[in-house]
C-alpha positions in Angstrom: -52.9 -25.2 -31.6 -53.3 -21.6 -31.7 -53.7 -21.6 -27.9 -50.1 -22.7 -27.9 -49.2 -20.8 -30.3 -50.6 -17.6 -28.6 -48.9 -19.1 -25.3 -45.6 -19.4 -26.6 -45.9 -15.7 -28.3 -46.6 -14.2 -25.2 -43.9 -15.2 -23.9 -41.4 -15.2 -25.9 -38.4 -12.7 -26.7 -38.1 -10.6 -29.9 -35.0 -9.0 -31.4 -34.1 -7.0 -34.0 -30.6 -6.6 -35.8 -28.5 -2.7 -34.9 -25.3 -1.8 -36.3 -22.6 0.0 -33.6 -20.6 2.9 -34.6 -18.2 -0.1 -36.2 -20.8 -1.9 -38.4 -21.0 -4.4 -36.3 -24.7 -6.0 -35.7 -25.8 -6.7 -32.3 -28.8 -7.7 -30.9 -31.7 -5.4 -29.4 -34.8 -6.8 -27.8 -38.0 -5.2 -28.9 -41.5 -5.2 -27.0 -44.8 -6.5 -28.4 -48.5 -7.1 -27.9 -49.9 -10.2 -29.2 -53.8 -10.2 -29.7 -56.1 -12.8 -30.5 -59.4 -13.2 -32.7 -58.6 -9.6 -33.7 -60.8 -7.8 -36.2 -59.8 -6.6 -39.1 -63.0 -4.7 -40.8 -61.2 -3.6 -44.0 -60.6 -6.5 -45.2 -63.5 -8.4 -43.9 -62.1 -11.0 -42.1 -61.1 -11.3 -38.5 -56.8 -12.2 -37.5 -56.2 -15.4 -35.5 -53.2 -13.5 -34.2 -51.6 -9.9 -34.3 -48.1 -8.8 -33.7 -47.5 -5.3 -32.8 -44.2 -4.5 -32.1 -42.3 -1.7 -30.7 -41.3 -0.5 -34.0 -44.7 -0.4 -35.1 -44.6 -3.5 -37.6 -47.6 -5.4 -37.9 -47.7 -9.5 -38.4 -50.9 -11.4 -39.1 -50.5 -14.9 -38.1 -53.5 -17.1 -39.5 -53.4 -20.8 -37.5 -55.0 -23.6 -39.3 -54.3 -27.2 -38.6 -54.6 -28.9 -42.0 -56.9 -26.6 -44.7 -53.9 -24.5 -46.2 -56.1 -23.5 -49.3 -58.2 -21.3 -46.2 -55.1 -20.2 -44.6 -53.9 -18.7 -48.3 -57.1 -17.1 -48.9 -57.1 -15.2 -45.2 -53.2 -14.3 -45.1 -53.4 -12.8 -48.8 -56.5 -10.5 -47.8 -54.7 -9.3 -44.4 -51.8 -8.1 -46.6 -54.0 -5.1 -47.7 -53.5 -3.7 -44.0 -50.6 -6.1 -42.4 -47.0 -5.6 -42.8 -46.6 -8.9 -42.6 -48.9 -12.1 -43.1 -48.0 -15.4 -42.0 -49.6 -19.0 -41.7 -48.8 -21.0 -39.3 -49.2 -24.9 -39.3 -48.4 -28.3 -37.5 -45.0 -29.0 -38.4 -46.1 -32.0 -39.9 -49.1 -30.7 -41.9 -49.0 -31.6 -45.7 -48.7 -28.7 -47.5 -48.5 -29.4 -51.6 -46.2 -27.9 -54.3 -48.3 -25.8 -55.8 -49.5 -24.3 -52.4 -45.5 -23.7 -51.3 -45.3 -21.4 -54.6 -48.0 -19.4 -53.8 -46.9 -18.9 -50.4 -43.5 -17.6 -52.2 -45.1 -15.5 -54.6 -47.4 -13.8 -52.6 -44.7 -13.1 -50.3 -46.4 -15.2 -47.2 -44.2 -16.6 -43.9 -44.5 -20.0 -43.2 -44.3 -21.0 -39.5 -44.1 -24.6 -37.8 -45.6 -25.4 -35.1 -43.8 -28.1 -32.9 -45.6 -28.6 -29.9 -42.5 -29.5 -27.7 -40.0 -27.0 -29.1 -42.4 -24.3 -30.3 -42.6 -22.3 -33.6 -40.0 -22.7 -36.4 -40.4 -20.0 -39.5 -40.0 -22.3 -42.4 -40.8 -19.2 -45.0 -40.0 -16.0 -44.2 -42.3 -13.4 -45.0 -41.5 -10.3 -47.0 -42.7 -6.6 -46.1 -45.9 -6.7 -48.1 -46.1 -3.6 -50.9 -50.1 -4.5 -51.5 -50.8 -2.0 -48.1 -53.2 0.3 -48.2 -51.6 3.0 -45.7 -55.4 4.3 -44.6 -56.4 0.7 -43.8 -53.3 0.5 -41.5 -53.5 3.7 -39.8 -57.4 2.7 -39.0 -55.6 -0.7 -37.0 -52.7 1.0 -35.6 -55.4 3.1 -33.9 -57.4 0.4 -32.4 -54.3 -1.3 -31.8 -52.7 1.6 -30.0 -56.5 1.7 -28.5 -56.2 -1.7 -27.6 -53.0 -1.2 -25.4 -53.9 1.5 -23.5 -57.0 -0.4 -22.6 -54.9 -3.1 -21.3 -52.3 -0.8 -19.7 -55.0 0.9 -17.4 -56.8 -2.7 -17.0 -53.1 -3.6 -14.9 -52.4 -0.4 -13.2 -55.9 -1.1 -11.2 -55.1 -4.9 -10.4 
């Protein structure tokens, strides 16, 4: 699954929400990076998936296809350096009461993975306040790292 998911990522379209001189919202599309398997040091673990968009947010997406009590345990720890943290799951995975709360109280994003119509985001996630700003400047730099790497990798194909 998360090859799919990473598929789908890479090529999808992101937008964000601007208001016009008469308040009116209207869509912008924003750039991103997606990287896989990417480690995260501070925390000890290692993201399934990053997010790094062009206005410098940054979502971990942990992929699991049935143990959510794992997928808890790894999106809570990425929310020290994150400013985001998501799990995603088959859409038909059974997730239990009590785990649904946590997700809520810990301020996780659900996603849904429907392997004919792609990801749904069942929970959204909200901006996590446990981040440790020197932890996140540490992987904005190898992010930023990251890109550039990539960015020269294309200019000599």
């Amino acid at each position: 699954m998360q090859e799919q998911v990473l598929k789908y990522l890479r090529q999808e379209h992101f937008f964000v929400s601007r208001l016009d001189n008469d308040g009116y919202n209207y869509p912008v599309e924003t750039k991103h990076h997606v990287f896989e398997e990417f480690p995260v040091s501070e925390v000890h673990r290692r993201s399934d998936i990053v997010l790094w968009s062009s206005n410098r947010k940054i979502i971990n997406i942990e992929c699991k296809l049935k143990n959510i009590h794992q997928a808890l345990d790894q999106a809570k720890d990425h929310l020290w350096c994150a400013d985001y943290s998501m799990i995603c799951m088959p859409h038909d995975a059974f997730i239990p009461h009590n785990q649904r709360r946590i997700i809520f109280e810990e301020g996780l994003g659900l996603m849904l993975w429907m392997k004919d119509k792609g990801l749904c985001e069942a929970i959204a996630p909200i901006k996590s306040k446990k981040k440790n700003p020197r932890h996140r400047k540490q992987i904005v730099g190898r992010l930023k790292a990251m890109v550039h790497e990539q960015s020269h990798v294309q200019l000599e194909l």
